[in-house]
N, C-alpha and C positions, 0 to 999 in steps of 0.2 A: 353447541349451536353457533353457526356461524351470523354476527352481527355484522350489519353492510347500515354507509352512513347512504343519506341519501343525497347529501353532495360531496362528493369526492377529494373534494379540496383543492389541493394545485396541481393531484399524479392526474395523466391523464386517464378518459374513460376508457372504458376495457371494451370488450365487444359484448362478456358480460352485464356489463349498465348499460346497454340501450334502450334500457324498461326508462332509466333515471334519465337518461341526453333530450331535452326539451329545450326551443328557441331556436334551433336550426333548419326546420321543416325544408323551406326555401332552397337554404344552401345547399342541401342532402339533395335536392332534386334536380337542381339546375347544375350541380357538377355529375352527377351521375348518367343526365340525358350529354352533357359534354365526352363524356367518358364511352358512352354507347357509339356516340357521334365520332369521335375521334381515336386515331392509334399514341396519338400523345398527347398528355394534356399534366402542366406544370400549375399548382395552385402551393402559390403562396401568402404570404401574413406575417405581420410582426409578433413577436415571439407574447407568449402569455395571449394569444387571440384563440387557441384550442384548435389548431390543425390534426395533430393528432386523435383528439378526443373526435373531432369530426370525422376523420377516417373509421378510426377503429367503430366508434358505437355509430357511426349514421350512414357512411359511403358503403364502404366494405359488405357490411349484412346485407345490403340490400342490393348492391350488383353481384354476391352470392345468387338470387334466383337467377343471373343471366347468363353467370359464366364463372370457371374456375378460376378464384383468385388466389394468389399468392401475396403475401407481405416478407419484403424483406428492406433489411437494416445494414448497411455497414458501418460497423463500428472505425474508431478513428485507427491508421495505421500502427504497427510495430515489426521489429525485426521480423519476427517469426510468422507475421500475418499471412494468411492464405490469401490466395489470387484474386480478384472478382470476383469472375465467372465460376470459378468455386464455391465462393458462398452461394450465389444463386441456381448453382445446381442442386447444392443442399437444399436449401427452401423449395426446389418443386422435382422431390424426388417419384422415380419414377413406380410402374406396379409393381408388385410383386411376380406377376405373370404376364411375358410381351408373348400377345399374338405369334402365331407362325408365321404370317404374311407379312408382318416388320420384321423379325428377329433379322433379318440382313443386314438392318442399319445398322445394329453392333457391329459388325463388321467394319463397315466407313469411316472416315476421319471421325473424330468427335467434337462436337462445335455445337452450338446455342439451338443451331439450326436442327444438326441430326437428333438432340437432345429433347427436344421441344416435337420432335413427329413419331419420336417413341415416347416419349409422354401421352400423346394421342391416341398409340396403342391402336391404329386403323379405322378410329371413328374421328369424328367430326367435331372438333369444342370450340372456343371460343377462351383465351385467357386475360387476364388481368393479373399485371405487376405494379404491386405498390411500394415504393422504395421512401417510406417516412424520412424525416428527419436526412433528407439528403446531401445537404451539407458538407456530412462525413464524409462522401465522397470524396473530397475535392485536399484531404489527408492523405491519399493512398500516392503512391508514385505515376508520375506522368505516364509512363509505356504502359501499367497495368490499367488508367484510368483509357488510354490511346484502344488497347485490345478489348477491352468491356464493351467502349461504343461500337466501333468495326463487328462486333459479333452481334449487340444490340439491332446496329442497325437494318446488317444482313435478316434478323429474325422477322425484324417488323415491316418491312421492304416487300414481303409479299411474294419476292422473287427468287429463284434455288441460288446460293453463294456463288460465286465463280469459281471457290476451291474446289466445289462438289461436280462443274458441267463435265469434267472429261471423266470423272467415277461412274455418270450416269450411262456414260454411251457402253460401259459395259454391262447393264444389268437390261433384265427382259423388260418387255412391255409394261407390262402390270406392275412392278418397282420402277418402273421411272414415272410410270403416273403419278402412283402412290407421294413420290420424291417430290415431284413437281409441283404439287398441290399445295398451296400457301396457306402457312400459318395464320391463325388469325390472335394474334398476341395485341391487345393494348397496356400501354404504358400510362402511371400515374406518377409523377415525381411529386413531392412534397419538401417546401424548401426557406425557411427563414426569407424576409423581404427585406434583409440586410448584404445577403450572400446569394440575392438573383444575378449581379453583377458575375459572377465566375462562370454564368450556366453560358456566356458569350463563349467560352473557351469550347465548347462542345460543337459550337455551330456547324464549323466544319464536315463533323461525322453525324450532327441530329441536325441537320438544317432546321428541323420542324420544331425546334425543342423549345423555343420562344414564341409562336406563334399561337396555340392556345394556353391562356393562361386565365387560370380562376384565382382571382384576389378576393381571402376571409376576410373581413372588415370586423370592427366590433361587434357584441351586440346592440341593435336598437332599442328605446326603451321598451316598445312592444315586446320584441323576443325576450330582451331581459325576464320581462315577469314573468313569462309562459317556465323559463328556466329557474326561476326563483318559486313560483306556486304549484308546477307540474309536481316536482319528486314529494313535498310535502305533505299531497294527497294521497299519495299511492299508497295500498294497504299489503301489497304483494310485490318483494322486488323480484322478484321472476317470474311472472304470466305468460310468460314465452314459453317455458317449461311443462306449467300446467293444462296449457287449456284443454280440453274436451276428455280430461278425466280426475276421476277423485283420487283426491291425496290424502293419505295416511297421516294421523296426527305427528307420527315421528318424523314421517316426512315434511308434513307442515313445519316440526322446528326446524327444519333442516337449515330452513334460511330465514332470517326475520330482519326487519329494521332494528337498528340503536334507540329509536325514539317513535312512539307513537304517530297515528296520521294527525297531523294538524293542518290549520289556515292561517291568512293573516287577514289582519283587520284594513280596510281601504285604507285609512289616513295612516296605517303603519306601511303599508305597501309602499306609497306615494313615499312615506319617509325614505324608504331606506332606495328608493329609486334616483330622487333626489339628491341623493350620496355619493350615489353610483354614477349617476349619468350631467347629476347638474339639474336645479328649481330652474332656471331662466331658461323660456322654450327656446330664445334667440340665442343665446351660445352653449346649448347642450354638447355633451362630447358623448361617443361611443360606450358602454360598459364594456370592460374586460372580462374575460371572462375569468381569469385567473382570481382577478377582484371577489368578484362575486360571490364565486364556488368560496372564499376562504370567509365573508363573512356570514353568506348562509350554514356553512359549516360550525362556525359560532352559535349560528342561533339555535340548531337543531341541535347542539350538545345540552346547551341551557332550557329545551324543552325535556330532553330526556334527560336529564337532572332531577327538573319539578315535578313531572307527571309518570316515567318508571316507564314497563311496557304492557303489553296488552294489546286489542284490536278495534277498538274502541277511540272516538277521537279525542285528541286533546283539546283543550281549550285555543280558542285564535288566539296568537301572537298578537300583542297589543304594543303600542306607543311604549308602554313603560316596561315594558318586557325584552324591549331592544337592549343590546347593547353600548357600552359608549363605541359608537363610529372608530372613532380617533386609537383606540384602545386594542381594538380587535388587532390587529397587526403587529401589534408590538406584544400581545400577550401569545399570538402565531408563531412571532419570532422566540420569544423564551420557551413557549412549549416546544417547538423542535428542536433547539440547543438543549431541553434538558432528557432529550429521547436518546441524546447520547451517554446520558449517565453522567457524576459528576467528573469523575477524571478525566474525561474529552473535553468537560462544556466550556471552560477555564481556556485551554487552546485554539478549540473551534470560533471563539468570538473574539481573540484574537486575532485568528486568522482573516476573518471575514471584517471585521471591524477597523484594519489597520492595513490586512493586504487589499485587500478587494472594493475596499470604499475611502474615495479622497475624501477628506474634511478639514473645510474652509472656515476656523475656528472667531473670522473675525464677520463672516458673513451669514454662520453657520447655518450654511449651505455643503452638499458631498454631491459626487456622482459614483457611477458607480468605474471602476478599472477591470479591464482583463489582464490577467500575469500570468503567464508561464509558470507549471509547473516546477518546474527547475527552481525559480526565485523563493516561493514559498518553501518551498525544501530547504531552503540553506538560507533563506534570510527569515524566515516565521517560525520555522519550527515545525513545520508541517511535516507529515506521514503520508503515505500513500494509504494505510488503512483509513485514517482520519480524514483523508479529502473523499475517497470511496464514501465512509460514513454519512459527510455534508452531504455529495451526491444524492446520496438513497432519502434524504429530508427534503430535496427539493429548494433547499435553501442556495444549491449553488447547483452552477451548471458547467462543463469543460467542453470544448471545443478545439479540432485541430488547431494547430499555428503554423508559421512557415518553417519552423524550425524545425518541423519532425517529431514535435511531438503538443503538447497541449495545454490551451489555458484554462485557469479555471476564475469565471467572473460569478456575479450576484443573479441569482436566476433573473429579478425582474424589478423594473424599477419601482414598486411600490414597497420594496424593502427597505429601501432608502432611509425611509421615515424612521420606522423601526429600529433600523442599524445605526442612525447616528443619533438617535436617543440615548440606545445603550451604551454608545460610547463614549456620551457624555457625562450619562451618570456615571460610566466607571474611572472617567476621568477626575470627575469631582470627590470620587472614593478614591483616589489612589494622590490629587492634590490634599487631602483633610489629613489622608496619612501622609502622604510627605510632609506636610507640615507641622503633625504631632511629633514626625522623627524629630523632624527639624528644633522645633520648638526644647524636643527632649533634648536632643545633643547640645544646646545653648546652654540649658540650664546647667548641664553636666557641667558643661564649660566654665561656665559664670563661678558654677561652686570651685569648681578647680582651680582657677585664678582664685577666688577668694581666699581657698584654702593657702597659694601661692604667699597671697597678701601678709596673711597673720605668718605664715613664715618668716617671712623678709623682714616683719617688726618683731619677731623675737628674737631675729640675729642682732636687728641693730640693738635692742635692749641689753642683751648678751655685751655688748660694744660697749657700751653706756657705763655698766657695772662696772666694768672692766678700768673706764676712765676714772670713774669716780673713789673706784680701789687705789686708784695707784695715784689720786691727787691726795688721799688721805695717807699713804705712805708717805708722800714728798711734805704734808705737815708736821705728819709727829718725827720723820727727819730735821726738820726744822727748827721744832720744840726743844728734841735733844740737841742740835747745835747751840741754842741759845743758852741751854743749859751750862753745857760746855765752858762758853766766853764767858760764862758769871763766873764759874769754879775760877778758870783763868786768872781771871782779874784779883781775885782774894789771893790766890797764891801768889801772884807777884808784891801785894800791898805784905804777904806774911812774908816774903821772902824779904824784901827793905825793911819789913820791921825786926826779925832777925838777923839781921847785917849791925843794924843802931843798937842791938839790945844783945850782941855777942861776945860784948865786954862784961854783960851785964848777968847775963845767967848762962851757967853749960847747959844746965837743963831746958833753956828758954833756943837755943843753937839744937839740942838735938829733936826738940819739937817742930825745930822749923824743917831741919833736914825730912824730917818722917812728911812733911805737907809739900814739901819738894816733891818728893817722890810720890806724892797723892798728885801733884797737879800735872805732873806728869803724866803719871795715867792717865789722869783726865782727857789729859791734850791729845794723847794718844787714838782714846776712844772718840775724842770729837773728830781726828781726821778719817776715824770708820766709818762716823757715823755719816759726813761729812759725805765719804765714794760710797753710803749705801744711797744717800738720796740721788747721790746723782746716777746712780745705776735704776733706783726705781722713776725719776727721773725719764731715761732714755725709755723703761717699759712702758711708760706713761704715752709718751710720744708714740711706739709703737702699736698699743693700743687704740689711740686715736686713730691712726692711719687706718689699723684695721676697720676701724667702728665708723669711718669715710667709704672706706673700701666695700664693706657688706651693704651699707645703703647705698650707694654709686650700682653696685651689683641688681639687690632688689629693682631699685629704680630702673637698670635695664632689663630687668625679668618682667617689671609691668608693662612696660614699652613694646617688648618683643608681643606678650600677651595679646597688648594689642591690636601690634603687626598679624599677627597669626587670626584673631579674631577675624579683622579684614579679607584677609586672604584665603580662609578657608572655602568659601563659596566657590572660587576659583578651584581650590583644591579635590574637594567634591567631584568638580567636572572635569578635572583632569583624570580624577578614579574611575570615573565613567567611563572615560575613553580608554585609559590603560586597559578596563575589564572586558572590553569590543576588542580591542586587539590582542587582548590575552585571548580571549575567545575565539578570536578571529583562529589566533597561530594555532591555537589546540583543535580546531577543526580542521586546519590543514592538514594538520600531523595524525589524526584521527584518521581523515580522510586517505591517506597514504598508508596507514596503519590497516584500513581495512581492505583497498587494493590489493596489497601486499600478503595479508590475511586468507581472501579468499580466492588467490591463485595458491597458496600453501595449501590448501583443502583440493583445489582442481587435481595440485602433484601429489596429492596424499600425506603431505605433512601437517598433521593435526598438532604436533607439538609445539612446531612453530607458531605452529596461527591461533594456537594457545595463550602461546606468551606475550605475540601481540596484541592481542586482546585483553588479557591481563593489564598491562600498560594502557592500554586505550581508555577501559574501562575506570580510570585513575581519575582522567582527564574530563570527566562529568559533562561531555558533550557530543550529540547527535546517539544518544543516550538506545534509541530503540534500533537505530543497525549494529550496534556494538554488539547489544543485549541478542539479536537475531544471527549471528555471527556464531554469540557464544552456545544457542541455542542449539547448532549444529552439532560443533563441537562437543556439548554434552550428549548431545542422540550415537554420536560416536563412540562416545569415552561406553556408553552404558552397554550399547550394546556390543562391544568389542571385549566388554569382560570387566572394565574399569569404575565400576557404578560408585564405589564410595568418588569418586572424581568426580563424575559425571552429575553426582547430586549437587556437590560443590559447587562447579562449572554456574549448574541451574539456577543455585541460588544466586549467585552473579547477575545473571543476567536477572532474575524476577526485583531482586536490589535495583535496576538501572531501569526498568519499566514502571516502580513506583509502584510495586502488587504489593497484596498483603501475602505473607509467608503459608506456602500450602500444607496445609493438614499431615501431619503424617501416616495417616493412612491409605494415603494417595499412589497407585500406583504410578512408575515414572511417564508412562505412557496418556494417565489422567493430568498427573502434574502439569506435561507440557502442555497437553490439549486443552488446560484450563489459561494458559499463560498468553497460550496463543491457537487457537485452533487452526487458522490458514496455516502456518508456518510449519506445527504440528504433521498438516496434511503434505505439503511439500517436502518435507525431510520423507514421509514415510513414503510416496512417489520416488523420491529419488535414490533411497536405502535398500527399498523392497520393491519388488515386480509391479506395476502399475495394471493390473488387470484387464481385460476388457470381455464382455460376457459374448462368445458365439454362437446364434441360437444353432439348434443341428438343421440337417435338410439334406435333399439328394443333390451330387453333382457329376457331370461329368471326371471325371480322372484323368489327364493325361494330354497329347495329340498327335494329330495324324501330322505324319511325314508330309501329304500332301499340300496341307493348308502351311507348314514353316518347312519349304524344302532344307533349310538347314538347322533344322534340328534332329540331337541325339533322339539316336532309334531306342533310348531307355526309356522313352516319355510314350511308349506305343505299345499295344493297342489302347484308343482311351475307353473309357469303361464306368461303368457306373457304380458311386460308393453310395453310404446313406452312414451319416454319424449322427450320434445324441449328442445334447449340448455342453460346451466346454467353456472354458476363459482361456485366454493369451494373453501374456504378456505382451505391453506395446511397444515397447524396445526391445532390442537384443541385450542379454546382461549386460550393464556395464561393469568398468573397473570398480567403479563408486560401490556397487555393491558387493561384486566377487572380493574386493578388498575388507569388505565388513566382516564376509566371512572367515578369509582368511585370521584376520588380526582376534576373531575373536578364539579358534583356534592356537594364536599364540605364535605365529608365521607374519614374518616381516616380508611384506611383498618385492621391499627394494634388493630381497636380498637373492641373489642369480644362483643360489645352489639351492635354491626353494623353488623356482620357477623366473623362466628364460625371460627378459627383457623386450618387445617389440624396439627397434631403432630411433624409433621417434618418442620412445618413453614412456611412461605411465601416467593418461589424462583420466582425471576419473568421469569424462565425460563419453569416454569413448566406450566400443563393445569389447568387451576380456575377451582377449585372446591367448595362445599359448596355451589351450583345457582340452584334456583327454574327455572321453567321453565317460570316461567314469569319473573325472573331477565330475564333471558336470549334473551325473546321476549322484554323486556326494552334496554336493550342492544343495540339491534339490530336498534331498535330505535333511541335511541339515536346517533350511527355512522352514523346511513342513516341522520339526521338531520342536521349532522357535518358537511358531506359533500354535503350537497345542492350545486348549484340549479341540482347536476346531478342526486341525488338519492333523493326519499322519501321515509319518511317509507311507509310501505305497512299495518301494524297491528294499529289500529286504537283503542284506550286503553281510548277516552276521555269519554266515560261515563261508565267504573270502568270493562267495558268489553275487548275482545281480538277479533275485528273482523278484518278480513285481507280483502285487496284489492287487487286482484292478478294483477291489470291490473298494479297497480304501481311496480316501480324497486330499491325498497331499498334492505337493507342485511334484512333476515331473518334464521329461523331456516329450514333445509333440511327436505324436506318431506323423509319418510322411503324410500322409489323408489327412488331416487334422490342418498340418501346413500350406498343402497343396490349396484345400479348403479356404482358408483363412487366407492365402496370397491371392486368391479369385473373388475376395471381398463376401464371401462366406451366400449367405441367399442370395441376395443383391446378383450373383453372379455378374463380378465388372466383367466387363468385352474387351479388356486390354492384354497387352502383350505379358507388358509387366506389370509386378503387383501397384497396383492403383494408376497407370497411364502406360499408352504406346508408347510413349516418349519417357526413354529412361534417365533423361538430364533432369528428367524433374522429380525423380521419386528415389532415384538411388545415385551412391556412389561404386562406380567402377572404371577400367581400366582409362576410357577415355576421357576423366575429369578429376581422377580420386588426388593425381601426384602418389599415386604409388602407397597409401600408409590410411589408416581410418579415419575416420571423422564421429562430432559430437553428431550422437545418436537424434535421430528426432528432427535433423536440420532441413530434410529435404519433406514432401508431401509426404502424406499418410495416405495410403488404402481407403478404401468405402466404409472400410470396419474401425479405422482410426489406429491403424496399425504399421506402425515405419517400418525403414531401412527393409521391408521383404526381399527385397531386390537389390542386389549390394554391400556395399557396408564389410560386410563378414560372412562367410559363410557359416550355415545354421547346421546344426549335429538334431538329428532326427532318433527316437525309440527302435526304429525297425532294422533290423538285419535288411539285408538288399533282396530283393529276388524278383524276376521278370515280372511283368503286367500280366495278367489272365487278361480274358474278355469278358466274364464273366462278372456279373456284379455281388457289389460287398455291403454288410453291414459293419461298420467298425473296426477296420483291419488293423492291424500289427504286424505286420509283416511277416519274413519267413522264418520258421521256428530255429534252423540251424542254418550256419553259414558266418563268417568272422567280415567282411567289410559292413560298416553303417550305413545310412542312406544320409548324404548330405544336402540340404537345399538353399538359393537362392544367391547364389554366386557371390564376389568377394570382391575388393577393390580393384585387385590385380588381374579379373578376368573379363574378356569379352563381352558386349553387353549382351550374347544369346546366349552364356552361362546365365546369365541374370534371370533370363526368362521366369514366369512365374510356373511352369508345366515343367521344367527342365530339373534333373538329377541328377545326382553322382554316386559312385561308389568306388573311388579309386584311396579311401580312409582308413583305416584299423581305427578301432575304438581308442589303440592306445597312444594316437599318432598326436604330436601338438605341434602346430603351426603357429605363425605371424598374422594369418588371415582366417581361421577359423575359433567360431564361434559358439552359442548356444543362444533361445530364450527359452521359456518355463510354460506350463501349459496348466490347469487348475485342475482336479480330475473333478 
């Protein structure tokens, strides 16, 4: 069951909800009668006032009963943008089936003018172009903006162009009436009332372009309520659909409201009017609609919360049933940052928080800023998936710049609010944690110096002990000198008293000699003992110095301590800045890394740009082109043969994306597509054939000599084919891929005794060249066998022959009908010379613009079918043997069963631009001939 809210919120309304679009009755009528009334009319409004929404669900539907309208959009420019007048021919394409009595203007120039009277198809209309959100215009480049108006204004002018008066004087009566008879084409432009100022640039070619203008206003309180109590009450969001028969129960679910029908109560209406618009009648402001839609979107959630579904009314919204006001917006905002999942929402409010909104932290006041793509990318961190993503929320908006490409600001200012709440509170989350860091790293600190401390006092202790050792040495030194001098002193008193008593006893003389020789020793041992103190002495001293020395030390370890304590704040911010310009230098070198990288991919050197990325990936910066770089790389490694690499590679890159590791039951083709599915789809485009589906039909075949006197009589007689439905590829092979094939075969392409060299080298951007026609039916093969079990080959090669089996559906080479077909833009039947324009500088490369050598596929227009290079480029290797036209019509041709040249199509750099022709042929080829300028694409059977 599809659930539909009944306020929309901020996307605009669809053509869909015009059951929901209430409050504009007024505006719907009074721009519509202007619209009827005039061939231009420019209405615009400031942005969030629902120009859009009033197109699509209010204008539009209802000048549907008057006249054919079309809506078209240009997007903002890029390299490879298509013209104007292109897209606008796309949005009002033509029948199926042109009358006989127009079919001649296919013949005539092609222009806005002849375009728009085979659209008419010989009857009489009335059109309407609306060009929304016009703005984007004024992105595209001046010439192409210069030929849009010129062609514009010829259409609406009423009068045949002047390129067309001398065409007419030769056609009959009845076609130059036809010719002469004015379009009736009205113009709507729709335009921001910021960027009415640029519409002065057009004056010139739309003189009128300023003269009716319808300016949206807000809503008034009146409309407000009609648009706040109309969708409420409705019990069917499609009565448009319904009316005047019964609907099947299953059909009845088909479509249902979110929420029940409800009311609201008077003094809740008044509340929430009040809100919106302003209680004082004297300085009431406008409601926006934007406003509006996002808090009535609140309240209908919070009714179908309380009351479930059913058909049956709910209870009236009451006073206390509101919302907080204030609230709604900000909880708007967190629900769309969290629709991105969590690993987005972290960068995304970032992005918009920091890049997209100034804040004035001492007024705390913001407004809102537009920046350039470019800036967000290398200064926030932003992705282009991720600005896409914002986009699709409505949280932000992008717009051209003068620079060529685009800003992206805050959709509206009521986000304001919202946004610098949240970046307040997370500034407050992110000061508590700095501060906890902070707070931690002190303490660390604190302990660490302390720890410091008790060090430094257990050296000087150490010191101390050491003094106190060595002054108890230098006493008991002491003790024994005194000892010493006493011995001393007795030995000399016994020494005179054996001198006076040597007369007196021998035995008293040889006592004394024996104390002689004791005091001697003595004296002896007192001069040791005598140079020990003084030796322990001198350690003593040394001691000391040291036990000065370790405290002197300490005491500068606290000092420094405290130097350091000081200075570290300083330090901090010095890390800060060193880590921006480490950052800085490693994105340069990234940046240069992936330059470098992905021209080694363009010449086929994957080893290289391997290695590069290897290193890059080291450097933990601009993390997701790294990671998309290597993801190439891997679709190469695996499908060339190298898959244990190739898994490696992947896991590389899913590490640098921040995934979680994929399952191993994952084939590598689910791996990537879960990692990345754009990227996923872009490698397999550019690896493998990019198909495009032909439906079948009858066509002519060929042309008369008369109508191109200079063309080969090989294109004659034309005749009528009829095919069933096929696919084409939309380029010519490239190298990119004939090289996947080769390598995975096991054949280095660079190498000249494998296959010839073009002069200008191997781009893997360009169409392969140098392929026989049986590489080509190898080829062919080979992809259809890759991708089993849905395709097989169809050409059958195992006994040294090339039989085909039509019944089978692999790729093969295009039968000549097939090509022919598909270069005349397949039903559509274009009217051009060459495949998708008479003018071949626009669609192909050949003699007269190539410089002689190929070009990257794709660069010049596509066909009607979206199909390139038909015309140029390379020439195309076709299924068929050659053999004359019959006149006779065909179903499904193959060409002629025996006979050795191919049929080749759509000529080659190096030829004339009437080789190019889309009807023109050759067979001047052997299947087994290989050229510089021949080519192949692939056909689906």
């Amino acid at each position: 069951m599809k659930k539909m809210h009944r306020y929309p919120g901020v996307r605009p309304f669809e053509p869909e909800d015009k059951a929901l679009f209430f409050g504009r009755d007024l505006d719907i009528s009074d721009l519509c009668e202007m619209v009827r009334a005039e061939r231009l009319v420019v209405l615009f409004g400031k942005s969030g006032y629902g120009k859009s929404s009033l197109l699509n669900a209010g204008v539009v539907p209802k000048l549907r009963s008057y006249m054919k309208t079309f809506e078209v959009r240009f997007n903002e420019w890029d390299a490879k943008q298509t013209s104007l007048l292109k897209i606008l021919v796309d949005k009002t394409p033509l029948p199926l089936k042109i009358r006989s009595e127009v079919k001649f203007l296919g013949k005539l120039e092609q222009n806005l003018w002849t375009h728009f009277k085979q659209l008419e198809n010989g009857e009489k209309n009335s059109y309407l172009l609306v060009f929304d959100q016009f703005e984007e215009f004024f992105s595209y480049p001046v010439e192409a903006q210069r030929v849009f108006c010129y062609e514009l204004a010829d259409l609406m002018s009423g009068e045949l162009p002047e390129s067309l008066r001398e065409t007419v004087r030769g056609l009959d009566r009845e076609q130059r009436r036809l010719l002469s008879a004015p379009v009736d084409v009205r113009v709507l432009f729709s335009i921001r009332s910021d960027r009415m100022h640029e519409l002065d640039s057009l004056k010139d070619r739309l003189p009128a372009i300023l003269h009716k203008r319808y300016e949206l206003k807000p809503l008034r309180r009146d409309q407000a309520k009609k648009a706040i109590v109309g969708p409420a009450a409705l019990i069917d969001p499609r009565p448009d659909l319904r009316e005047g028969r019964i609907i099947s129960e299953s059909e009845k679910d088909t479509w249902a409201f979110v929420s029940k029908p409800f009311t609201y109560e008077g003094n809740c209406l008044d509340k929430i009017l009040d809100y919106l618009a302003g209680s004082d009648p004297a300085q009431q402001k406008g409601v926006e609609t934007w406003h509006l839609q996002v808090l009535c979107e609140s309240i209908e959630s919070q009714v179908a919360e309380r009351h479930g579904m059913g058909e049956t009314y709910a209870p009236p919204v009451s006073v206390d049933d509101l919302p907080d006001f204030e609230d709604v917006l900000n909880q708007y905002y967190k629900r769309k940052l969290a629709l991105l999942g969590a690993e987005k929402q972290i960068s995304a409010s970032f992005i918009i928080e920091e890049g997209l909104v100034s804040y004035n932290a001492e007024t705390e006041t913001g407004r809102r800023r537009s920046v350039d793509v470019q800036t967000l990318l290398e200064e926030y961190g932003a992705t282009h998936d991720l600005l896409g993503d914002l986009e699709d929320t409505f949280l932000v908006r992008k717009e051209p710049n003068t620079l060529g490409r685009h800003n992206y600001e805050l959709s509206h200012d009521s986000l304001l609010g919202p946004v610098i709440m949240a970046k307040k509170k997370r500034l407050t989350v992110e000061e508590e944690h700095r501060r906890k860091v902070e707070q931690a790293r002190f303490e660390a600190e604190k302990a660490d110096a302390a720890k410091r401390q008790r060090n430094s006092w257990i050296t000087a202790g150490i010191a101390a002990t050491l003094v106190l050792a060595a002054l108890a040495s230098i006493f008991i030194a002491y003790q024994e000198s005194m000892q010493a001098k006493v011995e001393s002193d007795r030995a000399e008193k016994a020494k005179n008293l054996a001198v006076e008593l040597k007369l007196k006893a021998n035995s008293a003389i040889a006592l004394a000699e024996e104390k002689t020789k004791f005091a001697e020793a003595a004296q002896e041992k007192a001069n040791i003992a005598e140079q020990d103190a003084a030796n322990q002495k001198k350690l003593a001293d040394l001691a000391k110095k040291d036990a000065a020395k370790a405290i002197e030390t300490a005491e500068e370890k606290t000092k420094y301590s405290l130097i350091l304590e000081r200075s570290l704040d300083t330090s901090v911010r010095v890390s800060y800045r060193l880590r921006d310009i480490v950052r800085s230098s490693a994105e340069e070198a990234v940046s240069a890394l992936l330059e470098t990288s992905r021209k080694d991919i363009l010449y086929l050197n994957y080893d290289a740009a391997y290695s590069k990325m290897k290193k890059a990936s080291k450097l933990e910066v601009l993390k997701d082109s790294v990671a998309f770089e290597l993801m190439e790389i891997a679709f190469f490694q695996y499908y060339s043969g190298s898959e244990l690499k190739a898994w490696g590679t992947l896991g590389t890159a899913t590490a640098l994306l921040e995934k979680p590791v994929m399952p191993s039951n994952l084939s590598f083709f689910e791996s990537l597509s879960n990692l990345d599915p754009r990227r996923n789809s872009f490698l397999q485009k550019r690896y493998f054939p990019d198909m495009v589906f032909v439906k079948g039909g009858t066509f002519t075949m060929g042309s008369d000599d008369e109508e191109d006197s200079d063309f080969s009589t090989l294109a004659t007689p034309p005749h009528l084919v009829t095919l069933s439905d096929f696919k084409m590829a939309r380029t010519e092979t490239t190298v990119w891929q004939y090289n996947l094939h080769l390598a995975a075969l096991g054949m280095d392409i660079q190498n000249e005794n494998i296959i010839e060299r073009p002069s200008w080298g191997w781009e893997g951007d360009n169409p392969m060249v140098y392929v026989s026609w049986y590489d080509a039916i190898d080829y062919a093969n080979w992809l259809s066998n890759l991708q089993k079990p849905l395709l097989s080959a169809i050409v059958d090669t195992s006994n040294g022959g090339y039989l085909p089996n039509w019944e089978k559906h692999g790729y093969r080479l295009p039968t000549e009908a097939e090509w022919e077909f598909s270069a005349k833009g397949g039903i559509h039947h274009d009217p051009f010379i060459y495949s998708g324009s008479s003018n071949i500088d626009s669609v192909g490369w050949y003699g007269g613009n190539s410089g002689n050598r190929s070009h990257t596929v794709a660069s010049k227009k596509a066909n009607g079918l979206g199909l390139f290079d038909m015309s140029g480029n390379v020439i195309e290797r076709c299924w068929d043997r050659y053999d004359d036209y019959k006149p006779d019509a065909q179903v499904n041709p193959k060409g002629a069963e025996e006979g050795y040249p191919r049929v080749f199509r759509g000529g080659s750099y190096g030829n004339y631009r009437t080789s190019c022709r889309a009807a023109h042929r050759g067979n001047d080829y052997g299947p087994g001939r290989r050229e510089d300028n021949i080519g192949f694409r692939l056909v689906l059977q």
